[in-house]
N, C-alpha and C positions, 0 to 999 in steps of 0.2 A: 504494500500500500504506500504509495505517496502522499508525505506530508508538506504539505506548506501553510507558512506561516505567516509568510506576509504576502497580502493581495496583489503588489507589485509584480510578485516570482510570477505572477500567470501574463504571461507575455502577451498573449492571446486569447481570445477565446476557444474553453474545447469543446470539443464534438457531438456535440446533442446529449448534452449535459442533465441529466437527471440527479433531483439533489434534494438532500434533507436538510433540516437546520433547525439546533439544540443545541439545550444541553448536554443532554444525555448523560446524565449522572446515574450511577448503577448500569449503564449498557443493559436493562430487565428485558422480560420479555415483547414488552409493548415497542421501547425502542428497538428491538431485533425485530418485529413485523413492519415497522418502517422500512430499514435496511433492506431486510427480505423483498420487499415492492420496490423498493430503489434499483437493486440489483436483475431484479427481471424485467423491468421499464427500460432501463441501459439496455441491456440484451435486445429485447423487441427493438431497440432504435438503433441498435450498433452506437453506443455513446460511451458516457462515460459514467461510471456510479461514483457520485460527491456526496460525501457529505462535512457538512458547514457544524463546526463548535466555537466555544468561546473557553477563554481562558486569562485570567479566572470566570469563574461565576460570575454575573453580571449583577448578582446581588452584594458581592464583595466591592461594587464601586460604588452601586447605586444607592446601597442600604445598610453600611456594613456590620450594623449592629443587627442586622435581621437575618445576615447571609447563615446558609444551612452550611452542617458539616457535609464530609464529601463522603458519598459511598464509595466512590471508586477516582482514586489521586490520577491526575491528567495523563501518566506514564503507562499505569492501569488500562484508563480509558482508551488511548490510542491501539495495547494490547487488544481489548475485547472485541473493539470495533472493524481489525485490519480480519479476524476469524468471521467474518459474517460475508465479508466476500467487495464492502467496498473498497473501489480502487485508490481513489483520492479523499485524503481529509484534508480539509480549510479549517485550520485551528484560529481563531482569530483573538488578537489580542485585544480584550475589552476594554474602552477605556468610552468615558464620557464624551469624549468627539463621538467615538461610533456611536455612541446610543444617539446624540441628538440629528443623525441620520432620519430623514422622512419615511415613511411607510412608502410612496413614490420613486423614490429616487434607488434606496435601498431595492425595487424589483426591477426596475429598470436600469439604473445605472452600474449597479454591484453584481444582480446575478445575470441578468439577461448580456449589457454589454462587454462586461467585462471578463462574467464563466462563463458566459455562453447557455445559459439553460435552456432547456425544451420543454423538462418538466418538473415541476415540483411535487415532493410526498409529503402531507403534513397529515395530523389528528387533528378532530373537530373543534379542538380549541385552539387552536393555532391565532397567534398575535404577534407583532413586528411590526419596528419604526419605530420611532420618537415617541416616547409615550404608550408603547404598543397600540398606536394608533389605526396601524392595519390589520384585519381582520379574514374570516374566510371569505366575508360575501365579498371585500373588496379586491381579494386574489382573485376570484373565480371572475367578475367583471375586468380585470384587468387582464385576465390569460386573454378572452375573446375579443381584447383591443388591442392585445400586443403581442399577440400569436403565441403562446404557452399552454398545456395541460395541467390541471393543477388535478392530483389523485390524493383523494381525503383515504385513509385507513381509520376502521372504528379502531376504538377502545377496547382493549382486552380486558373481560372483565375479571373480576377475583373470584377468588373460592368461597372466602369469606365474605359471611353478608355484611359484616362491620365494611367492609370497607367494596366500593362503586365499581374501581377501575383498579388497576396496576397503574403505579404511579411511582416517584422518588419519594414523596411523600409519605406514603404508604410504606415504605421499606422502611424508611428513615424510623418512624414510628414500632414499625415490629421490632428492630435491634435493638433499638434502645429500650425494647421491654424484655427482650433479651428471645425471643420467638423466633428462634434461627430458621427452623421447619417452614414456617411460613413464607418468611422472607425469603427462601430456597424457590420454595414455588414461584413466585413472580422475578425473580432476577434467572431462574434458570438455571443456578448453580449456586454451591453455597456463598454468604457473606464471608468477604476475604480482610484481613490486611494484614502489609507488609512493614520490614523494615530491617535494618539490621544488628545483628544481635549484638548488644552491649553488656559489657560487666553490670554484673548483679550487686547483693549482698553476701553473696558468697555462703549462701547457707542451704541450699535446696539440696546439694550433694552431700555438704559435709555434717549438717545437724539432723536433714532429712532422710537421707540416703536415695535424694529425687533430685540431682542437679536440673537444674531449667536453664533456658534461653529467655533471655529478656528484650524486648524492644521497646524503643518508643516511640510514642504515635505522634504524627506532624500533624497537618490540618482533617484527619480521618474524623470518621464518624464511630465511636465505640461501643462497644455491644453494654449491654446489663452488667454491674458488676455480677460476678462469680463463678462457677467453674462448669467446665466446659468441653464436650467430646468434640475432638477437633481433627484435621489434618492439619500435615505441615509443610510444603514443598521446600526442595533443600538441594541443589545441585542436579535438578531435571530426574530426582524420585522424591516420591512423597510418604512419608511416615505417618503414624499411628500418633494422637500426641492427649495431653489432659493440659489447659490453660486454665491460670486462675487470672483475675482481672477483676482490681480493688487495690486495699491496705494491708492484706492481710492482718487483720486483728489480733490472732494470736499473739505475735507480735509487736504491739503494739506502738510502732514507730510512724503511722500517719505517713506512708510514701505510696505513693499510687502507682505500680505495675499491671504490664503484662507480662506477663511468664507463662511458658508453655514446657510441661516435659515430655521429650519424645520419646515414645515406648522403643525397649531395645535399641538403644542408639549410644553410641560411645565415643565420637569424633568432640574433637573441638572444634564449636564454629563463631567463637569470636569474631567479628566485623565481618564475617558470611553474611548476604542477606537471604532470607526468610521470608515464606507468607502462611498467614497460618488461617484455614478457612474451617467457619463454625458450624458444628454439626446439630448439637444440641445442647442446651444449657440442664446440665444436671441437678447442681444447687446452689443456695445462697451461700457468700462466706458467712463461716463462722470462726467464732472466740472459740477456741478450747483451752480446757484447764491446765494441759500441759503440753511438750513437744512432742511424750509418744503416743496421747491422744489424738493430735493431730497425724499425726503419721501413721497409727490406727485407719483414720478418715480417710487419708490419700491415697492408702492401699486397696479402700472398698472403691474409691472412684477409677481409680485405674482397672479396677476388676469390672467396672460398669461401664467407659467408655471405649476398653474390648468388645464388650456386650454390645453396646449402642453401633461401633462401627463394624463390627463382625457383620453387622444385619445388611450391611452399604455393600459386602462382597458379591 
């Protein structure tokens, strides 16, 4: 997949350019039935499959006390998106010039003259331009004035009646209630994140006899505290692993980890980077009254997130 980044790189316009345009935070299922109609609209035209992001978030300029955490960090997103089959990403750099772009200009000037579009794939709620000032009805009247198709894709709905649609939203909400299952369902694979492993406290191997890996999270979006059947991807294989994610109270030093131990695993992966993706949330932290209570504990969850991933074989 080609990226670019700045609008300038496109020299040209290309060739009956079919294109989406998001966020696309989480890559879920709804944004992959986007792509999926991108990528076969291209085909029927002999064109190009685009699809249009921003970076950052447009709410990190516009609102930045409102902007959402990220399910899936830009490095991420580029990953999910090139596996769905489109050709080209326009990552665009967000900034308040672009926003006060017109709904007009931004179809006419940015995708029509400049990518060259044929056709555009949005969902029913689709808005763009200053002020998200443009709308469907005024896509669809502008395609038949300025020679475009515009192809609406419904709404994927959810399993759950809590909730409408498949959305960011939607996801955002189940991790942080810690409902990995759920969230699985509408992103199409489990919730992920990454990072690289840093020194700990030094106590999981030697007090425990469970050394962990630890990371820390940059601008991600974090699950519920507590612990957690997980995998772990680690040098292109994936292991077995139990994450706890909190303060651990037992110990009571008030530092907020994540820590994962990987089942059978014995390498050192200091500043390796890692991603560790959630299967299910087993249970709350808890206080115990001593270190081989706790390590009591740790031995029944590891014996239970065999259990829980045995079932995924």
């Amino acid at each position: 997949m080609e990226i670019i980044k700045e609008l300038e790189e496109i020299r040209k316009p290309l060739t009956n350019a079919v294109i989406t345009i998001g966020n696309f935070d989480g890559v879920h299922i709804g944004h992959q039935a986007l792509f999926h109609t991108v990528v076969e609209k291209a085909q029927a035209l002999g064109g190009a499959a685009v699809a249009m992001t921003f970076d950052p978030h447009p709410l990190h300029v516009l609102a930045p006390d409102a902007r959402p955490l990220m399910i899936t960090p830009a490095e991420q997103k580029i990953e999910l998106i090139a596996q769905t089959g489109i050709e080209i990403l326009i990552s665009i750099a967000f900034t308040r010039e672009f926003a006060s772009i017109s709904a007009r200009s931004f179809v006419e000037d940015l995708l029509l003259a400049r990518i060259g579009m044929r056709a555009i794939v949005v969902g029913k709620d689709y808005s763009f331009g200053r002020n998200r000032e443009g709308n469907l009805t005024l896509l669809r009247q502008w395609a038949d004035e300025l020679d475009f198709q515009v192809l609406v894709v419904d709404w994927i709905q959810a399993d759950d009646r809590e909730f409408q649609r498949i959305s960011s939203t939607q996801i955002r909400e189940l991790v942080m209630n810690g409902k990995m299952e759920d969230a699985r369902k509408m992103l199409g694979r489990p919730y992920q994140i990454g990072g690289v492993v840093a020194a700990g406290r030094n106590r999981g191997g030697r007090l425990l006899g469970f050394p962990t890996a630890n990371i820390v999270l940059q601008d991600e979006l974090c699950p519920k505290q507590g612990i957690y059947a997980v995998t772990v991807d680690h040098a292109q294989r994936t292991y077995q692993g139990v994450a706890n994610i909190g303060y651990s109270p037992t110990f009571d030093d008030h530092i907020f980890t994540v820590e994962v131990h990987i089942l059978d695993f014995q390498q050192n992966i200091y500043n390796d980077p890692i991603r560790i993706n959630f299967i299910r949330r087993l249970r709350d932290e808890e206080k115990f009254d001593s270190i081989d209570a706790l390590t009591a504990q740790i031995h029944k969850d590891v014996a239970r997130a065999r259990e829980v991933l045995g079932d995924l074989s």
